[in-house]
C-alpha positions in Angstrom: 52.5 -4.9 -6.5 50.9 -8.0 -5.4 48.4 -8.0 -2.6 46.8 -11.2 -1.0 43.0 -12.0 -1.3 41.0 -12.3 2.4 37.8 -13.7 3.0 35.8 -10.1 4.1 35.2 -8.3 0.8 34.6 -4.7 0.7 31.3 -3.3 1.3 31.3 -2.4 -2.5 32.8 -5.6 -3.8 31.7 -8.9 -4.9 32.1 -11.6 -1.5 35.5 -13.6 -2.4 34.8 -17.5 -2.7 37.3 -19.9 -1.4 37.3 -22.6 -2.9 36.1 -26.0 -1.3 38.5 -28.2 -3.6 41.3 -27.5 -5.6 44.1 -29.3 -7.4 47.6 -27.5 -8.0 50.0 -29.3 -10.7 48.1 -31.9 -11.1 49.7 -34.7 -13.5 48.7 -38.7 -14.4 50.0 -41.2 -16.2 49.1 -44.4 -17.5 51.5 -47.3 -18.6 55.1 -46.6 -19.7 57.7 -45.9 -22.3 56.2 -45.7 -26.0 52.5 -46.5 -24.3 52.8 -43.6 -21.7 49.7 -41.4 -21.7 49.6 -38.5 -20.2 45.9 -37.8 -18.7 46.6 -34.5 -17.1 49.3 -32.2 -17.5 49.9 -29.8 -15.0 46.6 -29.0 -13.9 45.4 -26.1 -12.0 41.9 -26.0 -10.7 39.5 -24.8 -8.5 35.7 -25.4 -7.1 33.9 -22.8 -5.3 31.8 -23.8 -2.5 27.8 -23.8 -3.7 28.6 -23.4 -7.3 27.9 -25.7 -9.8 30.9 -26.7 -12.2 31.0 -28.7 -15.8 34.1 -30.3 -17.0 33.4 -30.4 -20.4 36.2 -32.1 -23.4 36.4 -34.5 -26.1 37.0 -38.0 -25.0 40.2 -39.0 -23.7 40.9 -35.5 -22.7 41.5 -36.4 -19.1 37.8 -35.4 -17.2 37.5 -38.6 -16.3 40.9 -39.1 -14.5 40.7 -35.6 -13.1 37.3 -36.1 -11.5 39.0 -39.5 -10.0 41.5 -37.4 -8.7 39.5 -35.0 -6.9 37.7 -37.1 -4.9 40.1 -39.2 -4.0 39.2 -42.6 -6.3 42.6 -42.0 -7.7 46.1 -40.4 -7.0 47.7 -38.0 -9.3 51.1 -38.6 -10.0 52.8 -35.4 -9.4 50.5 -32.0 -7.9 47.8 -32.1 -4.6 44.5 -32.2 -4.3 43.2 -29.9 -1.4 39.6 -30.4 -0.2 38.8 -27.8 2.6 42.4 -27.1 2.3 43.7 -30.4 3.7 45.9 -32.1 1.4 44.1 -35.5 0.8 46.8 -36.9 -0.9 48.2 -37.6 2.6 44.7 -39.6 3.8 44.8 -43.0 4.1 42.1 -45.2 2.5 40.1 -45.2 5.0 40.3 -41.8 5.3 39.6 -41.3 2.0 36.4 -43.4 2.4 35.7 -41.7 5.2 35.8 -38.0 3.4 34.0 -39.4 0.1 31.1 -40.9 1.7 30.5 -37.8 3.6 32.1 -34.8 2.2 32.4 -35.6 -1.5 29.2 -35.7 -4.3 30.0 -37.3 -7.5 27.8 -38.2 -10.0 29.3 -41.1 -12.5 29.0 -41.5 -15.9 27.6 -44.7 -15.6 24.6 -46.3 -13.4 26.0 -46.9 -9.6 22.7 -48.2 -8.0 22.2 -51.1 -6.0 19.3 -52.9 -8.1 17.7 -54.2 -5.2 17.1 -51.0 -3.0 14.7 -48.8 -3.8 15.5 -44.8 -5.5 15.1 -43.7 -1.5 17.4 -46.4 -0.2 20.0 -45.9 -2.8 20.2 -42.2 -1.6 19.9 -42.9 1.9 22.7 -45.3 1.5 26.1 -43.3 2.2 24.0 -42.4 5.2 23.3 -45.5 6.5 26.7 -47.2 6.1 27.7 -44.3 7.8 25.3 -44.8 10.7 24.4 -41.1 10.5 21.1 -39.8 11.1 18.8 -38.2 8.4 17.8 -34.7 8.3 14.6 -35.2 6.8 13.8 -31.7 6.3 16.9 -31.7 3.9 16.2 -34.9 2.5 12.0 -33.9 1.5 13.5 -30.7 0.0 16.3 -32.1 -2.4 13.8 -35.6 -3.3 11.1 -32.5 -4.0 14.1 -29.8 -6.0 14.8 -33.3 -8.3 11.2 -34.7 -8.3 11.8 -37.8 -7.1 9.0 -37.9 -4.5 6.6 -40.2 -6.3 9.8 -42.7 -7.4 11.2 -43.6 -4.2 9.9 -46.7 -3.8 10.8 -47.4 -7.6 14.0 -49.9 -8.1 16.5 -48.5 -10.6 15.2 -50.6 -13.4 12.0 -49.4 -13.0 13.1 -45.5 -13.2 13.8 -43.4 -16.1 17.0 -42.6 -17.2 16.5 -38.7 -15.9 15.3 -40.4 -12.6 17.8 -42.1 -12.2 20.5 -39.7 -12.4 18.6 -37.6 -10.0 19.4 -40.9 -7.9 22.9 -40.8 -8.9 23.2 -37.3 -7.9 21.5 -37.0 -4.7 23.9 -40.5 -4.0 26.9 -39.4 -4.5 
């Protein structure tokens, strides 16, 4: 018997989480013939709204490219990526840009900070390229959660390297 999952759980079960993004098949390749490499191979996966998720393997194992994938930087070959079940493999660039700089976090493996903006302007940036207002209620609580609040007027290279992937995070 197969039965389909709602949202409204049960009174005595666990709430069901949808997921915010998920990829289904997901498959990339790089170069051709004898120098093919396969990044990802069929991948399934799913991120639940409010959860926090580790892709974990050795290098080369495909994180990288997967990550790319599911926020858009890149295109999988064969499979879709579905963020808020939209298929985002049908956006077009701008589009894309669109959803990354304001639906999308990502925190990459290596510094992305404009040197000459301070830790609060670096996060406020998406914002203000955006031309959207700041919730500074929001803002004062993640700075405080990271404890950035006595950095923000810091440059990068004058923040640690655990401040400045608090940066990273609350950037992208």
């Amino acid at each position: 018997m197969v039965t389909e999952a709602t949202e409204e759980a049960s009174p005595q079960s666990e709430p069901i989480i949808l997921p915010i993004a998920r990829g289904v098949g997901l498959h990339k390749y790089y170069g051709t013939g004898e120098t093919r490499v396969v990044a990802l191979d069929g991948i399934d996966v799913a991120f639940a709204r409010g959860r926090l998720t580790a892709i974990m393997g050795p290098s080369g194992s495909g994180k990288s490219t997967l990550m790319h994938c599911m926020a858009g930087l890149d295109r999988p070959d064969e499979g879709t990526v579905y963020i808020e079940d939209q298929p985002i493999s049908t956006f077009s660039q701008a589009a894309l840009t669109k959803l990354r700089r304001t639906q999308i976090g990502f925190v990459f493996q290596s510094f992305n900070l404009i040197p000459t903006l301070t830790a609060e302007e670096n996060i406020l940036l998406p914002l203000t390229l955006a031309r959207a207002d700041v919730d500074r209620d929001w803002f004062d609580l993640i700075v405080d959660v990271v404890g950035l609040r006595d950095r923000l007027t810091h440059r990068p290279d004058e923040l640690s390297g655990g401040s400045s992937s608090a940066s990273r995070a609350l950037v992208h």
